[in-house]
C-alpha positions in Angstrom: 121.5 127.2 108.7 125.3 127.4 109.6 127.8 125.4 107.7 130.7 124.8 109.3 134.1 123.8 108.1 134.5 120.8 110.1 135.1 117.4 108.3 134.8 113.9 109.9 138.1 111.1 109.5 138.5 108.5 110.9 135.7 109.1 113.7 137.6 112.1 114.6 136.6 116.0 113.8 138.5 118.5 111.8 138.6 122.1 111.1 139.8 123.2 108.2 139.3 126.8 106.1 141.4 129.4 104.9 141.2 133.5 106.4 143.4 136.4 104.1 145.2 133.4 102.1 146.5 131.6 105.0 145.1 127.8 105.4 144.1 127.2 109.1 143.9 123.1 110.0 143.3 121.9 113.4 142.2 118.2 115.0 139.1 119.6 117.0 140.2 116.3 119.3 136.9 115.1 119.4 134.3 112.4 117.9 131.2 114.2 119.2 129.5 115.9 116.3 127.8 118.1 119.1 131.3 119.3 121.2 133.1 119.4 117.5 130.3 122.1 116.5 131.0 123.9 119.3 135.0 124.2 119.2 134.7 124.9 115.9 132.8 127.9 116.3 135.3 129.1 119.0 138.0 128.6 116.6 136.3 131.1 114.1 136.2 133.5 117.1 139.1 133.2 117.9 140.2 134.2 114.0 138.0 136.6 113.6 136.3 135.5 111.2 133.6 137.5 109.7 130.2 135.4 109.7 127.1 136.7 107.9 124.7 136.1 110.4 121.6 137.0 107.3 122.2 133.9 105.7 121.7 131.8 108.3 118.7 129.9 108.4 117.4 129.3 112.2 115.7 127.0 113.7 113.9 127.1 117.0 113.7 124.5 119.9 111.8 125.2 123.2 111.7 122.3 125.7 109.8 123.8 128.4 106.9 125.0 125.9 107.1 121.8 123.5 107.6 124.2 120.1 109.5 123.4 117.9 109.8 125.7 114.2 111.8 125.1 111.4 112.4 127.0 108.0 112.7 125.1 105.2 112.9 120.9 104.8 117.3 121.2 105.3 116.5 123.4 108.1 114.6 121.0 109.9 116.5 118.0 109.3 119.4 120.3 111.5 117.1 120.8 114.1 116.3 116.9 114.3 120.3 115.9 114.9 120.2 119.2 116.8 117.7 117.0 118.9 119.2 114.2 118.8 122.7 115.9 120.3 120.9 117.4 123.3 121.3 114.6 125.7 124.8 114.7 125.0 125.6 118.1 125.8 123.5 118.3 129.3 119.8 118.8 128.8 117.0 116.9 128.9 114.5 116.2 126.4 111.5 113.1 126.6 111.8 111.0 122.6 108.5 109.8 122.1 107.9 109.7 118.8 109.4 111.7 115.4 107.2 114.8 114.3 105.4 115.2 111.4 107.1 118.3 109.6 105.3 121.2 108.6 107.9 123.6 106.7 108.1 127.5 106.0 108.1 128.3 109.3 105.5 125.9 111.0 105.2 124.8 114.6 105.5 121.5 115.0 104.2 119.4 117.5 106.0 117.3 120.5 109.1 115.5 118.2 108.8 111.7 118.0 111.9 109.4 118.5 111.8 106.3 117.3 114.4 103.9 117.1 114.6 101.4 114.1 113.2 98.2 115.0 109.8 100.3 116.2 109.6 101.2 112.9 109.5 98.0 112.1 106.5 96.9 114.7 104.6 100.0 112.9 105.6 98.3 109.7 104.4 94.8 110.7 101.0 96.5 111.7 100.0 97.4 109.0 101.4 94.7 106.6 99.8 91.9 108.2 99.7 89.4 105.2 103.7 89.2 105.6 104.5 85.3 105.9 106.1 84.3 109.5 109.3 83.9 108.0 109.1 87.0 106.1 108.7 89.1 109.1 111.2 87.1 111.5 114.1 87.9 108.5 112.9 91.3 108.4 113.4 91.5 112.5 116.8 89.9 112.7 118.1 91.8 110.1 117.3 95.3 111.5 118.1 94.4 114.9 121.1 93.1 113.8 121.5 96.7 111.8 120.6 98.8 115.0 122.7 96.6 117.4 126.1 97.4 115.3 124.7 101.2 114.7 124.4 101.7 118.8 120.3 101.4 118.2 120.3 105.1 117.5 117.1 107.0 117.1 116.2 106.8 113.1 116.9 110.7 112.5 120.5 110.0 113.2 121.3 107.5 110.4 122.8 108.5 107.4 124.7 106.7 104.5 127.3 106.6 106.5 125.7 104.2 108.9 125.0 101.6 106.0 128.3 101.4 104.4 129.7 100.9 107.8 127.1 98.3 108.1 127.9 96.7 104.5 131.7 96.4 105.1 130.8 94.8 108.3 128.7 92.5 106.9 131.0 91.8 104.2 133.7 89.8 107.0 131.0 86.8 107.0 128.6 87.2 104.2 128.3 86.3 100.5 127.1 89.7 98.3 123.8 88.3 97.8 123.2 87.9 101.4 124.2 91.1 101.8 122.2 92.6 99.0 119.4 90.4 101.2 119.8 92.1 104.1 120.6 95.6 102.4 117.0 95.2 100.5 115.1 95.2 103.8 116.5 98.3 105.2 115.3 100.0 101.9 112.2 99.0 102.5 112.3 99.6 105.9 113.5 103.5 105.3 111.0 103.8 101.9 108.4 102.7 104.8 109.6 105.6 107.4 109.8 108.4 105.1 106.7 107.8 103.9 104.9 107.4 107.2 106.6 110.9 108.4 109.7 109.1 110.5 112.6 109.9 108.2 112.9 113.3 106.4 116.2 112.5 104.3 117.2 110.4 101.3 116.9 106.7 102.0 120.5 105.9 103.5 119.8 102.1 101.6 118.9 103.2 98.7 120.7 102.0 95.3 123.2 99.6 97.2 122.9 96.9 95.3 126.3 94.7 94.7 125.1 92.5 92.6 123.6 92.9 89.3 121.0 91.0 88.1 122.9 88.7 85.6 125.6 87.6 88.5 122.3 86.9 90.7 121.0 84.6 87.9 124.6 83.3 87.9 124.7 82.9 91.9 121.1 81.4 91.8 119.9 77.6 92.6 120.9 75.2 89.9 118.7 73.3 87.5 118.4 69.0 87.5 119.6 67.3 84.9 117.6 64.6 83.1 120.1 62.1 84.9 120.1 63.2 87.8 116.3 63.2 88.2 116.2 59.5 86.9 119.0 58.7 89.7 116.8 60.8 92.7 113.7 59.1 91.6 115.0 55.4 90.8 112.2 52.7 91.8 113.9 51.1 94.6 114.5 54.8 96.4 111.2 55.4 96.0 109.6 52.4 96.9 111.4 52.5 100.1 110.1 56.5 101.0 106.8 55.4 100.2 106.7 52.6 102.3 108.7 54.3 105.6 107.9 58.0 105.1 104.9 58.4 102.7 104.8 62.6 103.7 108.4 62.8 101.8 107.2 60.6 98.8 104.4 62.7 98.0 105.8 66.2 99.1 109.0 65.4 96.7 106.9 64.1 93.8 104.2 67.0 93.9 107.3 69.2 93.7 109.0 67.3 90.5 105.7 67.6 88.5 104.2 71.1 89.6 107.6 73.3 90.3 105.2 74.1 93.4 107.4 75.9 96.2 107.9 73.5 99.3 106.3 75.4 101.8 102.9 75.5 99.2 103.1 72.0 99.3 104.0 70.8 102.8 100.6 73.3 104.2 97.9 71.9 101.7 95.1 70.8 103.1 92.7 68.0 101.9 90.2 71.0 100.8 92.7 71.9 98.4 93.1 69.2 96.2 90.6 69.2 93.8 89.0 66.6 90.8 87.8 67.9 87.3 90.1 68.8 86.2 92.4 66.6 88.6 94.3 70.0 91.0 95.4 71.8 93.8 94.4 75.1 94.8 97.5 77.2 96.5 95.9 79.5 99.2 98.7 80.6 101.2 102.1 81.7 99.0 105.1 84.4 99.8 103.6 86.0 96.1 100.1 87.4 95.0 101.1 85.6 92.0 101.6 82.5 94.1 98.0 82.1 94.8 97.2 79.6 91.9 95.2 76.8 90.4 97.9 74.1 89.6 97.2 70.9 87.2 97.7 67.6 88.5 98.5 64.2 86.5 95.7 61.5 87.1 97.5 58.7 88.2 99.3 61.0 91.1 95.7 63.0 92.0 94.5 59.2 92.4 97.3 58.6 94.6 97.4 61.8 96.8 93.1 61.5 97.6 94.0 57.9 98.8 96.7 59.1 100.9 95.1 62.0 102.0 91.7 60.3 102.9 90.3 60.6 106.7 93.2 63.8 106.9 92.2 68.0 107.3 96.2 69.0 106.8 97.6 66.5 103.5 101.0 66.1 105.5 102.3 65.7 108.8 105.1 68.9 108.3 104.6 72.0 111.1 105.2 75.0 110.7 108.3 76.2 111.8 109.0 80.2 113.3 111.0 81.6 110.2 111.7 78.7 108.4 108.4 77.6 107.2 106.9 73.8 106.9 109.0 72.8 104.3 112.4 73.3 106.3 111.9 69.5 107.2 111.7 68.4 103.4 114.4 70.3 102.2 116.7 68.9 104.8 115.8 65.3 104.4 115.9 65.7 100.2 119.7 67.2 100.2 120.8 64.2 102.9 119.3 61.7 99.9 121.5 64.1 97.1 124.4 63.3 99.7 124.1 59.8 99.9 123.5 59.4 95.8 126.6 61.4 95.5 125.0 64.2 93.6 127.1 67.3 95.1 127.2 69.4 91.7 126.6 73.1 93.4 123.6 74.8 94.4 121.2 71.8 93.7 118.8 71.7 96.6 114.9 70.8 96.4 114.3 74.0 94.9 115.9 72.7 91.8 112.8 70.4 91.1 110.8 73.7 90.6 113.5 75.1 88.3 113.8 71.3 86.9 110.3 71.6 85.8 110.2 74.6 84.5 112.9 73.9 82.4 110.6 71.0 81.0 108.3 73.7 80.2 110.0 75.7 78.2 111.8 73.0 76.4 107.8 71.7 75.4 107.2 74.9 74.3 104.8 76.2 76.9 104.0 79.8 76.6 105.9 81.6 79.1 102.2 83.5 80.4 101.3 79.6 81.1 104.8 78.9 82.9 104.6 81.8 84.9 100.7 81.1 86.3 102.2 77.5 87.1 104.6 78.6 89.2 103.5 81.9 90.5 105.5 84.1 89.3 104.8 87.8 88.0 104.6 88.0 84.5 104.9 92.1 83.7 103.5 92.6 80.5 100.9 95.3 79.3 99.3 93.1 76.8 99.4 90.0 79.8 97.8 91.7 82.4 95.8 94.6 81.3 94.1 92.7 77.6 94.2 89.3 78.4 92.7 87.0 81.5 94.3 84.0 82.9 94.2 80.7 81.4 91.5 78.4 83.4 92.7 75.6 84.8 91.2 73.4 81.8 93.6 75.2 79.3 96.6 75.4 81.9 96.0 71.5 82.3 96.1 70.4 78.6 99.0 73.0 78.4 101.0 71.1 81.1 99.6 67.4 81.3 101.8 66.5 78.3 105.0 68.1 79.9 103.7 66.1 83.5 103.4 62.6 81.8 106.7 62.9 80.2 108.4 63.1 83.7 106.7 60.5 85.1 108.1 59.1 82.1 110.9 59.6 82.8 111.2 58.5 86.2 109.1 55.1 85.4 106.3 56.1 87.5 104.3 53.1 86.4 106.7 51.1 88.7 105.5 52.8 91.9 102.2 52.6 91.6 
């Protein structure tokens, strides 16, 4: 392999070395990598310069017979942008797909080119239990990736690409939708270089901005005992569960479960089940969020009433990338608007942190907390020696906490 001294600035392509003492600098006037290669080397003609043609490692390309040989894993990453320069500089070669390396001197078969977002389709065949929405984020992001990169084939990008992509990104978005979007095009990478697309380091690797203490920070924020008494007052409530019974339910479920919207707004009549009084969350954007929840009796009671002579619990549809409880949310921050609760980063999500909170404050075991609202609880003793708690011990866990928010909220009234 041949390393040149040419150095990028700007866009534009350098050459720059010293010969007997004397330092040679010159603009190669240039932002093709492929014609900056090139001039350089006639520059160290032109010099004189003495090159040591047994240390350079070569690799071989033959278009007409498909063969393609590399030595050694940098090797072949040279002949891959080698590749990808070809076009440029006058000849023709068909990008299919990109080839499965073989080093020490291996043939390799007919390269592969793909471009980003078909590394994505391969991705989203075979991880077919991603959520709609999951997959449509994944999609715009990396399109929107590959439209600012000039869609390049995926053994051009570098880390180069990314930061380029990160400062761009950082004109219109907040750090943590940055670090969003930055996240997926780890994955997307980890995913190519493990399937045989991508043969260098993962260009989106360790980018994180924020750390994990200013994402707690930047999170949703957490009800107040007040301000749940003030959402839920009897004459609010009577009124949603006269003109819009769906919203009643869906934001009551929410306050006494810390069930995610969208595992509320797709229940179906199936899943709400008696002895103990529960629902049973089939479809979640976790492992962890496919769970038993408890129920208190007098809202079970309710919810089987309302739910009678119905397959799907509630009349919310699900909506490409933003789920089935898009319509909830929406309607639960125009009631915090018109109560005048405008404290930051309170949205409906709060009610799950809300009762959490409870939890914790009732001195629920955080194993218990965690199986009630789906979430991961990484613990060798937790998940290797010990089962879950059945959904008779997660009840008389959390039927206490439950009856003290109805409590608190005068439930009694609105029955």
């Amino acid at each position: 392999m041949l390393k040149l001294p040419v150095y990028a600035r700007n866009g534009q392509y350098y050459f720059h070395t010293r010969y007997e003492n004397h330092q040679i600098k010159r603009s190669l006037n240039t932002k093709d990598p492929a014609i900056a290669m090139i001039r350089a080397l006639e520059l160290l003609k032109v010099i004189d310069m003495t090159i040591d043609l047994k240390k350079i490692k070569k690799y071989e390309i033959d278009l007409g017979r498909g063969v393609f040989k590399s030595n050694g894993r940098e090797d072949h990453a040279d002949m891959m942008d080698a590749l990808a320069n070809i076009d440029r500089i006058g000849l023709k070669v068909q990008h299919t797909s990109p080839p499965t390396p073989k080093h020490g001197g291996d043939e390799l078969k007919a390269p592969i080119g793909l471009r980003l977002p078909e590394v994505v389709e391969k991705f989203f065949n075979l991880k077919k239990q991603l959520k709609p929405a999951t997959a449509l984020q994944y999609k715009k992001t990396v399109n929107e990736f590959a439209g600012y990169s000039g869609n390049q084939y995926i053994s051009e990008y570098d880390n180069s690409d990314v930061t380029r992509y990160m400062d761009h990104l950082a004109t219109f978005n907040e750090p943590r939708t940055i670090d969003n979007k930055i996240g997926i095009l780890n994955t997307i990478f980890n995913f190519a270089i493990k399937q045989g697309y991508y043969f260098k380091d993962n260009p989106a690797a360790e980018r994180r901005l924020m750390s994990k203490k200013d994402r707690a920070k930047g999170g949703y924020g957490i009800f107040e005992a007040e301000e749940i008494q003030q959402i839920f007052k009897s004459e609010y409530l009577q009124t949603f569960k006269q003109e819009d019974p769906d919203f009643y339910y869906c934001i009551l479920t929410a306050l006494v479960t810390g069930a995610r919207a969208s595992e509320i707004t797709s229940l179906e009549i199936s899943q709400l089940k008696d002895v103990p009084p529960h629902i049973v969350i089939r479809d979640s954007k976790t492992v962890a969020g496919i769970r038993e929840i408890p129920l208190p009796q007098a809202l079970y009671d309710e919810l089987k009433t309302f739910a009678t002579g119905k397959t799907k619990m509630f009349r919310y549809l699900e909506l490409e990338g933003k789920g089935s409880g898009n319509a909830v949310g929406k309607k639960f921050k125009r009631h915090l608007v018109k109560l005048e609760i405008i404290r930051n980063k309170l949205v409906l999500h709060s009610l799950r942190k809300f009762f959490n909170n409870s939890m914790k404050s009732e001195k629920v075991p955080i194993e218990a907390r965690c199986q009630m609202v789906g979430h991961e609880f990484e613990n060798i003793n937790n998940t290797i020696y010990s089962n879950q708690f059945t959904i008779k011990e997660l009840t008389d866990l959390v039927n206490p906490v439950q009856a003290n928010i109805l409590k608190l909220i005068k439930f009694e009234n609105l029955q």
